[in-house]
Each structure stands twice: as structure tokens, then as C-alpha cells.
N, C-alpha and C positions, 0 to 999 in steps of 0.2 A: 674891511681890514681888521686881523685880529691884533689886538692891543698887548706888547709885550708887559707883562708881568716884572719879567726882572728877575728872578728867582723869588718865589712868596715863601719859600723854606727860611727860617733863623738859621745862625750857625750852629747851634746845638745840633741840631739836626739834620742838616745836610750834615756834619761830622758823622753824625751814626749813622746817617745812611751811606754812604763813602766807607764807612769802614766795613759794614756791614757786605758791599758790595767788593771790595778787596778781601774781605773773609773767606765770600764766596771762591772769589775767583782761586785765592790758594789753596782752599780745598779741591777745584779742578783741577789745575795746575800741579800742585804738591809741594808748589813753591811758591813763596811771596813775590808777588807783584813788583816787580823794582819800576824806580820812579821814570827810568828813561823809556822804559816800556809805554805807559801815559805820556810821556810827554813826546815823544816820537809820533803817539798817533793824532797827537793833535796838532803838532806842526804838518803833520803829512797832509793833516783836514782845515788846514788854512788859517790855523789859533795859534794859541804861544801859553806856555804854562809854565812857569819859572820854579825852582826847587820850593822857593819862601813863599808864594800862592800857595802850592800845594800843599806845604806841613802844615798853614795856618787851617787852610780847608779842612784837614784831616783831625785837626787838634778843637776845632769850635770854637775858637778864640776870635775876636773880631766883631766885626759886622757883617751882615746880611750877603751875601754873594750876587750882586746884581747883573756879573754877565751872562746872560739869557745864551750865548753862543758858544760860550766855554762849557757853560751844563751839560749844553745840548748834545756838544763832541764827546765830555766823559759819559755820557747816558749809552752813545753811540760806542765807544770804547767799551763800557759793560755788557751790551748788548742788552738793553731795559727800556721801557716805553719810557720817553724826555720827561713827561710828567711826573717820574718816580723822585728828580733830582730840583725840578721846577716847580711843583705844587703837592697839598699834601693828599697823598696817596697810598694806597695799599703796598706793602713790599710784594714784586712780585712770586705767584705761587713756587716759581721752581726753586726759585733761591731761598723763600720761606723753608720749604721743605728741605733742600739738601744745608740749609744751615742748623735745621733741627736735629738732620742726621749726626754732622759732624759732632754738634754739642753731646750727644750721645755717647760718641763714639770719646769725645773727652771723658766724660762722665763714669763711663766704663774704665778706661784708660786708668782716672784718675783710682779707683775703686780696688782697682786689681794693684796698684801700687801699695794702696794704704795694709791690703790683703797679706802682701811679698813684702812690706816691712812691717808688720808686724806679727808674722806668720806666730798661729795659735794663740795670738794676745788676744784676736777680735773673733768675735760672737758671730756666727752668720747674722742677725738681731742685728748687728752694732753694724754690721758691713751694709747690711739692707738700710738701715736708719743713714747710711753715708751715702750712698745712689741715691737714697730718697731726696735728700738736702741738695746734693749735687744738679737733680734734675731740678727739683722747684726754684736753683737760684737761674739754672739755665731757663727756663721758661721766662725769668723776670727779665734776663737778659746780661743777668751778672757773669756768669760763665760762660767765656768768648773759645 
């Protein structure tokens, strides 16, 4: 008999991974996540997930998340192997990757803005030295 754990994630971090995996999904999607969306599938899968559960999960505030069956449903909701939300783990590769994209495509995004407001003030130099900063904070994880 395998011994549940409970969630071995802190809240810090079930937070960022929870977010990390709502990032994803709106970059599928093109849209955020609404909450009845989650909480729909987890009544349909025999759980209960109340709005005030889920901000605190989302926010990292609290203590330790020890329902092992609740994890398991949003693991199942993200479509992610249970261990990603229950112990600590690798995020997995697809979502590593298309979240690297996205930050990218912010990155860019943000570049071409600073480009269009201050057309001929900035330097190609100063524009590169702005992508540059931009990606090294998204690498760290600061740029969502």
C-alpha cells in the first residue's frame, strides 16, 4: 500500500506552479481560465473546490495543501502527471516550452512598444540592450 503523502509541495510553490499551469492553459486557450471552468471539473470528478480554496491556492498564502484528491483532480484538469502538483518535480517539457515561447513573444511584444513610443529616440543598441533585460528577467521567471 502506497502511503499518501498529502501534498509534499509548500504553498509557495504549489502557487507558482498553479499559476504557471493557468499561464499555460491561456496561452492554449487565448483566454484565461475562469474559475467555474476548474471548479466544474472537479465536481464532475467527485471533489468540491470553493472560490476561497482556490484564490488562497493561487496566491501561496497559508499552509501546505494536504488534499492528496483535490491535487490529483486539478493535475487531471491540466492534463500533467499528479506528481507535478503532489511532489517536487520537473515542470513538464510541453509546458516548459510553450511557456518559454509565450514569454518571448511578450518580450518581443514589449520591445516593439518601447520601439512605437519612442520612435527615433532609441538606438537599435538601446532596443537590443531592452530584449536583452527583458529575456534574462523572463528566464528568471520575473516576466509572466
Amino acid at each position: 500500500m502506497v502511503e499518501e503523502r498529502g501534498g509534499a509541495l509548500d504553498a509557495a510553490e504549489l502557487a507558482r506552479r498553479l499559476n504557471l499551469l493557468l499561464d499555460f492553459e491561456e496561452s492554449q486557450r487565448g483566454v484565461p481560465v475562469p474559475f467555474a471552468a476548474v471548479e466544474e471539473y472537479v465536481a464532475e470528478h467527485g471533489g468540491s473546490l470553493s472560490r476561497a480554496k482556490w484564490t488562497y491556492m493561487l496566491s501561496g498564502d497559508g499552509r501546505r495543501n494536504r488534499d492528496t484528491g483535490l491535487l490529483r483532480l486539478l493535475a487531471g484538469f491540466f492534463e500533467v502527471d499528479e506528481r507535478f502538483l503532489l511532489e517536487d518535480s520537473e515542470v513538464p517539457a510541453r509546458i516548459s516550452a510553450q511557456l518559454a515561447l509565450v514569454r518571448s513573444l511578450r518580450s518581443a511584444r514589449v520591445s516593439g512598444f518601447a520601439a512605437r513610443t519612442f520612435p527615433g529616440e532609441l538606438s537599435a543598441d538601446a532596443l537590443r540592450r531592452i530584449a536583452a533585460v527583458l529575456e534574462e528577467e523572463s528566464q528568471r521567471g520575473s516576466v509572466a
